[in-house]
C-alpha positions as a Markdown table, in Angstrom:
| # | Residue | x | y | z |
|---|---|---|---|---|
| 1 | Unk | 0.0 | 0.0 | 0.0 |
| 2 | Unk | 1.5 | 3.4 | -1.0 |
| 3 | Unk | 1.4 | 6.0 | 1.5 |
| 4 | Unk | 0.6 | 8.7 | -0.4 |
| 5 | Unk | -2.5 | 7.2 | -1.7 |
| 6 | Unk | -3.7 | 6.7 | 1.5 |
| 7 | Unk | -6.2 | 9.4 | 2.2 |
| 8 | Unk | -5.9 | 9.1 | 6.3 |
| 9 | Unk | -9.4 | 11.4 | 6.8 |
| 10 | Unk | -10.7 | 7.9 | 5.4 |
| 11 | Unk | -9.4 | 5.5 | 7.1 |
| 12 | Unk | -10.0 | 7.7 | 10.6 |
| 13 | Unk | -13.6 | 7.8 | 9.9 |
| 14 | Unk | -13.0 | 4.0 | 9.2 |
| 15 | Unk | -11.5 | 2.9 | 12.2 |
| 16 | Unk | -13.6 | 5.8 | 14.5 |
| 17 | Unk | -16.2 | 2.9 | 14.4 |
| 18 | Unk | -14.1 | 0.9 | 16.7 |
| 19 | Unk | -15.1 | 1.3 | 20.5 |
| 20 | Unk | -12.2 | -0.2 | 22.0 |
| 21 | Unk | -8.4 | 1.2 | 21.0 |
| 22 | Unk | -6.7 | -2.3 | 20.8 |
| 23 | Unk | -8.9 | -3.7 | 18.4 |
| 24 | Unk | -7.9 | -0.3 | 16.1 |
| 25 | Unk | -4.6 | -0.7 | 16.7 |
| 26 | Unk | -3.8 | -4.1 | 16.1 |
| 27 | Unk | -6.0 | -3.9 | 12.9 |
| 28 | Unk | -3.8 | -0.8 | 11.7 |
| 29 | Unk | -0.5 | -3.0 | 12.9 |
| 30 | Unk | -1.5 | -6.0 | 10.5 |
| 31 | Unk | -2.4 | -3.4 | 8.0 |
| 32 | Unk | 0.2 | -1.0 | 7.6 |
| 33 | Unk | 3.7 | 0.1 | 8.0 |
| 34 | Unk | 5.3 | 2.0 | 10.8 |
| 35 | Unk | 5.3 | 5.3 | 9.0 |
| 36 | Unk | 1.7 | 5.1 | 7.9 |
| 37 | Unk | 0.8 | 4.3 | 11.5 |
| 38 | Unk | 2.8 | 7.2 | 12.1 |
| 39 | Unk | 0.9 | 9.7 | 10.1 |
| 40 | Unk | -2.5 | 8.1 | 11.1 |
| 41 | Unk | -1.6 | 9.4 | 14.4 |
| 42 | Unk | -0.9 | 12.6 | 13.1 |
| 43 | Unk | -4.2 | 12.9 | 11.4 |
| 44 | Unk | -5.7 | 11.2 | 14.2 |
| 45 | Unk | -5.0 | 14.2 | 17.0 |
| 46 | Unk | -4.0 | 16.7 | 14.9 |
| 47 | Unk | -0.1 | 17.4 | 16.0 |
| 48 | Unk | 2.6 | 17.3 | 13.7 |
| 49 | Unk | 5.4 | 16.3 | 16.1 |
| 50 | Unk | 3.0 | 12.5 | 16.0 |
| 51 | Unk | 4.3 | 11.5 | 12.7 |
| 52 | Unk | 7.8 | 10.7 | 13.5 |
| 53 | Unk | 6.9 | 8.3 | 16.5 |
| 54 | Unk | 5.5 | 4.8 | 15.8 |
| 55 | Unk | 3.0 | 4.7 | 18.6 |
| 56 | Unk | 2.7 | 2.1 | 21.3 |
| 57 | Unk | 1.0 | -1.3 | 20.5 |
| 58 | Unk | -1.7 | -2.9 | 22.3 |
| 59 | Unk | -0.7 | -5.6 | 24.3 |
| 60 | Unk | -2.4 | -8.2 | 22.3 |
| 61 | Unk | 0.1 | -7.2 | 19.4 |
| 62 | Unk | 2.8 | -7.3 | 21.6 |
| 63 | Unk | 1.7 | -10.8 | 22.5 |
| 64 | Unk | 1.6 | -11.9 | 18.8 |
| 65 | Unk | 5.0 | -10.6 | 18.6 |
| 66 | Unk | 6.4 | -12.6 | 21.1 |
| 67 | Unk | 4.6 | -15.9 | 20.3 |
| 68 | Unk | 5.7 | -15.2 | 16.7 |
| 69 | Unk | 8.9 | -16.1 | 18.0 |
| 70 | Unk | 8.5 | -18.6 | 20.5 |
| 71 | Unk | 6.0 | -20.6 | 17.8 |
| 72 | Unk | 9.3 | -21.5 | 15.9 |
| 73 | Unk | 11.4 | -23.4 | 18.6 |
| 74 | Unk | 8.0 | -25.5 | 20.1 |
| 75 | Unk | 5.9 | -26.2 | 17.1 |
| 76 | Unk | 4.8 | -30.1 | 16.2 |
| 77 | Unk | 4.7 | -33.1 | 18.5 |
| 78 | Unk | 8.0 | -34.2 | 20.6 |
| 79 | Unk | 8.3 | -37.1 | 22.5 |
| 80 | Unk | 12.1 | -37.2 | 23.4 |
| 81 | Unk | 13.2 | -40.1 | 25.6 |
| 82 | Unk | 15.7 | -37.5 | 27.0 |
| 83 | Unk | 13.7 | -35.0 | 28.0 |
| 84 | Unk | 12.5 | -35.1 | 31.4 |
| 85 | Unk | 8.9 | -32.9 | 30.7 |
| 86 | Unk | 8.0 | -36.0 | 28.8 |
| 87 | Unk | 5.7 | -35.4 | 25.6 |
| 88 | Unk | 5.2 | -31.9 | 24.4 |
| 89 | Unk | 2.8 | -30.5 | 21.6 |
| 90 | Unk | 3.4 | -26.9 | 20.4 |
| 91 | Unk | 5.7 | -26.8 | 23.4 |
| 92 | Unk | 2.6 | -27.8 | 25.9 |
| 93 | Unk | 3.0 | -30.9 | 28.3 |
| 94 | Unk | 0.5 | -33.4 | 29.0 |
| 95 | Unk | 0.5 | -32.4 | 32.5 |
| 96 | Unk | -0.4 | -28.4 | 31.3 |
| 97 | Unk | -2.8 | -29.5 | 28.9 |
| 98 | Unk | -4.8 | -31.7 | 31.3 |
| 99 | Unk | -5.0 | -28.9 | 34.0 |
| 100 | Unk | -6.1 | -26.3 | 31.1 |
| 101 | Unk | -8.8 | -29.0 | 30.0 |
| 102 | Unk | -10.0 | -29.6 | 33.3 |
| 103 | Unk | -10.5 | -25.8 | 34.4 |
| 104 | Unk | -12.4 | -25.5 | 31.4 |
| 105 | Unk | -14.7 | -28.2 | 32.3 |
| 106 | Unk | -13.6 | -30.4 | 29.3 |
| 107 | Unk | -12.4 | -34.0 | 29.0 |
| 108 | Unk | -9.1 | -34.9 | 29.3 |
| 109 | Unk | -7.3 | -35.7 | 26.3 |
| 110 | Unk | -3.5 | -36.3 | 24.7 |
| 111 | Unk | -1.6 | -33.7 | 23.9 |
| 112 | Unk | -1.3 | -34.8 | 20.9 |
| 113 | Unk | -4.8 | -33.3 | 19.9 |
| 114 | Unk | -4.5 | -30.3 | 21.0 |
| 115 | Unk | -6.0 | -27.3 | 18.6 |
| 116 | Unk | -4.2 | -24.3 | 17.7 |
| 117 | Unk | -7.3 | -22.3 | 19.4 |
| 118 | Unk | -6.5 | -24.1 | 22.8 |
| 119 | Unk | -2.5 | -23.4 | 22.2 |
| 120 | Unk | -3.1 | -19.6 | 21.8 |
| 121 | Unk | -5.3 | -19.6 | 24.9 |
| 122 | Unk | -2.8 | -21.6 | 27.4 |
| 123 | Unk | 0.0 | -19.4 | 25.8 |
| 124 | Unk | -2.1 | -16.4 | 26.7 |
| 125 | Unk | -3.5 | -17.1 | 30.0 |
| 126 | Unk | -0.3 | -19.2 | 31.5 |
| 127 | Unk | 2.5 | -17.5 | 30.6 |
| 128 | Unk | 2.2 | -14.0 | 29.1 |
| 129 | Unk | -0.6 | -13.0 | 31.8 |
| 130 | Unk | 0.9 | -15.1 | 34.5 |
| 131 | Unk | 4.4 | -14.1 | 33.9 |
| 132 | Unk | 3.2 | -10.8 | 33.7 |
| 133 | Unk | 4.9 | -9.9 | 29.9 |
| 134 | Unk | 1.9 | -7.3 | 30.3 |
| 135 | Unk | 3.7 | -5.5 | 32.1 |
| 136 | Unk | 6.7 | -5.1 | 30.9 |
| 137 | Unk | 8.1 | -2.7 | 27.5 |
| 138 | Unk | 8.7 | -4.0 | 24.3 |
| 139 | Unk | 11.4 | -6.0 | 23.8 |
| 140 | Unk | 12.3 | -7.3 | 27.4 |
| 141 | Unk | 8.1 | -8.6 | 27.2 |
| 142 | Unk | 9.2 | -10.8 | 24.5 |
| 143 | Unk | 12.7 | -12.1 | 26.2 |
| 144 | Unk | 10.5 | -12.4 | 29.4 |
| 145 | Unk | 7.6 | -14.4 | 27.5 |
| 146 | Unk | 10.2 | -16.8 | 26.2 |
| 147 | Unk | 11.9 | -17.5 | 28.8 |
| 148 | Unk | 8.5 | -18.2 | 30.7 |
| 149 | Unk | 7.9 | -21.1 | 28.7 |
| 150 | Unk | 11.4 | -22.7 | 28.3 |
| 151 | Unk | 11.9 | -22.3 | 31.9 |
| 152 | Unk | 8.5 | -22.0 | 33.6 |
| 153 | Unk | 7.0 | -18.9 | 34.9 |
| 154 | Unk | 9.3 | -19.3 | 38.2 |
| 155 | Unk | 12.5 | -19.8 | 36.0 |
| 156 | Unk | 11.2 | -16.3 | 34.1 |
| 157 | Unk | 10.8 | -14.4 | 36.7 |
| 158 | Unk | 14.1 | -15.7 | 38.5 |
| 159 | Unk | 15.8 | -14.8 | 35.7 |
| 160 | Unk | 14.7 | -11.3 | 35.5 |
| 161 | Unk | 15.3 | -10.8 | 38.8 |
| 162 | Unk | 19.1 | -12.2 | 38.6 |
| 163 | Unk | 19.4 | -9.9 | 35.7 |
| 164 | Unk | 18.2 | -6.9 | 38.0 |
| 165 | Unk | 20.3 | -8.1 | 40.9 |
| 166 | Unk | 17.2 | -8.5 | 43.3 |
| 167 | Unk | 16.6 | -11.5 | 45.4 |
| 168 | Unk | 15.9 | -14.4 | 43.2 |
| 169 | Unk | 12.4 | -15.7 | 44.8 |
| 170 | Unk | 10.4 | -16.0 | 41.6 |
| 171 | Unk | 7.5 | -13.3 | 42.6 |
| 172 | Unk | 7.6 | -10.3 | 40.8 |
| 173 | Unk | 6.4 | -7.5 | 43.1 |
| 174 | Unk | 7.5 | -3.9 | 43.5 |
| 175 | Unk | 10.8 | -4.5 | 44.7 |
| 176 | Unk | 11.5 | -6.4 | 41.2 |
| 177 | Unk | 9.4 | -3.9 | 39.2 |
| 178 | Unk | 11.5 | -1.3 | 40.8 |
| 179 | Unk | 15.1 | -2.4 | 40.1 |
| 180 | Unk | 14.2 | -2.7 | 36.4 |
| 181 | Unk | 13.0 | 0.5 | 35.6 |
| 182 | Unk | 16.4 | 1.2 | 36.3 |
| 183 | Unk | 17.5 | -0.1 | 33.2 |
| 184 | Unk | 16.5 | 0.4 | 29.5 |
| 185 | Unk | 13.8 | -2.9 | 28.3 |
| 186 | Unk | 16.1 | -3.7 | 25.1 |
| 187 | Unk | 19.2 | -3.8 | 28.1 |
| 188 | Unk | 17.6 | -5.8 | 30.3 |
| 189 | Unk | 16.1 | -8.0 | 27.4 |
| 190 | Unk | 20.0 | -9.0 | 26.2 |
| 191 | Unk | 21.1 | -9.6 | 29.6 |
| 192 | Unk | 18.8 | -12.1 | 30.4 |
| 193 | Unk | 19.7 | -13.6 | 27.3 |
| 194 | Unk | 22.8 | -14.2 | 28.5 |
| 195 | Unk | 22.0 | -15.3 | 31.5 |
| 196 | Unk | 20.0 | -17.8 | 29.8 |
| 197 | Unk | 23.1 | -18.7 | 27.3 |
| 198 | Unk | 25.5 | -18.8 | 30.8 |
| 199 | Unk | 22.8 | -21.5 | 32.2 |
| 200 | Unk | 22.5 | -23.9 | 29.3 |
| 201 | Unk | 26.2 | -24.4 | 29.7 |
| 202 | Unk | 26.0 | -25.4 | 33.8 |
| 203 | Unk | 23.2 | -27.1 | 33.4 |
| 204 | Unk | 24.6 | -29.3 | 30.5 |
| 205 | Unk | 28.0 | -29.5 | 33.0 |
| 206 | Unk | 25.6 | -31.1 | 36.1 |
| 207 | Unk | 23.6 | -33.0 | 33.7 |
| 208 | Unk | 25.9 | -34.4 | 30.6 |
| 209 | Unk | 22.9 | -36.4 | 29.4 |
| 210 | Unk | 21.3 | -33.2 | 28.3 |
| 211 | Unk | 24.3 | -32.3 | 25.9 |
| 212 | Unk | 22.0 | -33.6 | 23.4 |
| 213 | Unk | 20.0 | -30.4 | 23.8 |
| 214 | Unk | 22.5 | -27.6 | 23.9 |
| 215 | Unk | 23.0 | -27.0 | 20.4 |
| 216 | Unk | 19.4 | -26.5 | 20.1 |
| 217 | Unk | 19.2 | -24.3 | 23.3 |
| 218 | Unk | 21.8 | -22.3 | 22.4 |
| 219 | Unk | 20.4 | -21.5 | 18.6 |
| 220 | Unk | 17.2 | -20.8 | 20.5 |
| 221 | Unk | 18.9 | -17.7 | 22.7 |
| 222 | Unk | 21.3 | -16.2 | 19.9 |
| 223 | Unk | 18.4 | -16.1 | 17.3 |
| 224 | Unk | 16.0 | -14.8 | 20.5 |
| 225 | Unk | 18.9 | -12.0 | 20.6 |
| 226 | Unk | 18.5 | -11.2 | 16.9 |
| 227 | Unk | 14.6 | -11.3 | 16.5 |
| 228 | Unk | 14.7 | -8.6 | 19.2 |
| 229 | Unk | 17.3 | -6.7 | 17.5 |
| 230 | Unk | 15.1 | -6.8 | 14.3 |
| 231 | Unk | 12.2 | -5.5 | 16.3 |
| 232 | Unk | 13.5 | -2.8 | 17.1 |
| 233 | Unk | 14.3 | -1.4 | 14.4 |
| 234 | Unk | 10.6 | -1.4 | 13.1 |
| 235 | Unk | 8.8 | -0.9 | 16.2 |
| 236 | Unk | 9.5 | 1.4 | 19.5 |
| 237 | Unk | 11.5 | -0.2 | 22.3 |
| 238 | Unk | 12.8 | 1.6 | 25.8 |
């Protein structure tokens, strides 16, 4: 789409129908690029300075972002004799899947059966809101979302806190919240990446049977450090 074809009085009145901002916003996302955001804005409240800042996402998009990522290093069925969370679909144990199921007041099944609906919404619910990615600026949301699901939401949020030097007790309350706004998200985003980078190497040191893995792990965290890098060069990060 060209941007000077765009006629943005249009496409205000267009997306004016939309009650609730996110919804606008992560239409406008899917739909155009960064500088036509940009100018929507500008249009949108009338001040000039608007078109050369990409404005915030919605944290739904920011959510699609991450999984985006994540999506690529748990997709299909694995049943790995050495791995000790047993079978995983889309990254999602049995043991995950059956609680999901059952506080939904549905039937247990394998994993293996899973639909992409129900991956999305165990995603959603049990690691970006638990972890709290909400809360956190674009890119370390991403890093943090990640690292929820390789590590559990405990490993995350330890991680983060080693990163921030705070007492690593996998709660993330004010003290935590604190200590990293003393640091810039894309900072804090790279050093838990290499925190996580510093870990597959002990772990595979107490565990040699998990050698097996650390190739794998380790393309994981240095193409988690590019994708980020990439992101930020198209959308806004602290």
């Amino acid at each position: 789409m060209s941007q000077q074809r765009i006629n943005f009085q249009n496409v205000i009145a267009f997306y004016k129908k939309y009650t609730h901002q996110d919804k606008a916003l992560n239409i406008l996302a899917d739909s155009l690029t960064p500088e036509q955001i940009a100018n929507f804005y500008k249009y949108w409240y009338g001040d000039v300075d608007r078109a050369d800042n990409v404005p915030r996402l919605s944290n739904p998009s920011y959510f699609t972002l991450a999984y985006t990522f994540t999506e690529e290093y748990e997709g299909g069925y694995v049943n790995h004799p050495n791995d000790p969370g047993g079978a995983t679909n889309y990254g999602i144990t049995q043991d995950t899947y059956n609680y999901w199921r059952q506080s939904k007041q549905l039937p247990v099944q394998h994993v293996a059966h899973i639909s992409r609906e129900e991956v999305l919404n165990i995603y959603y619910d049990n690691y970006w809101i638990l972890g709290q990615c909400d809360k956190l600026g674009l890119p370390l949301n991403i890093v943090h979302f990640d690292t929820c699901v390789n590590f559990g939401v405990f490993g995350g949020i330890t991680f983060l806190q080693e990163a921030v030097g705070e007492v690593e007790d996998g709660i993330l309350g004010q003290r935590t919240y604190k200590a990293i706004k003393q640091y810039s998200a894309r900072e804090l985003a790279k050093k838990v990446c290499f925190a996580r980078i510093h870990y597959r190497h002990y772990r595979v040191q107490q565990s040699p049977s998990q050698n097996v893995f650390l190739q794998g792990w380790l393309n994981r965290d240095n193409a988690l450090i590019n994708y980020i890098d990439r992101i930020c060069t198209s959308y806004p990060c602290n």
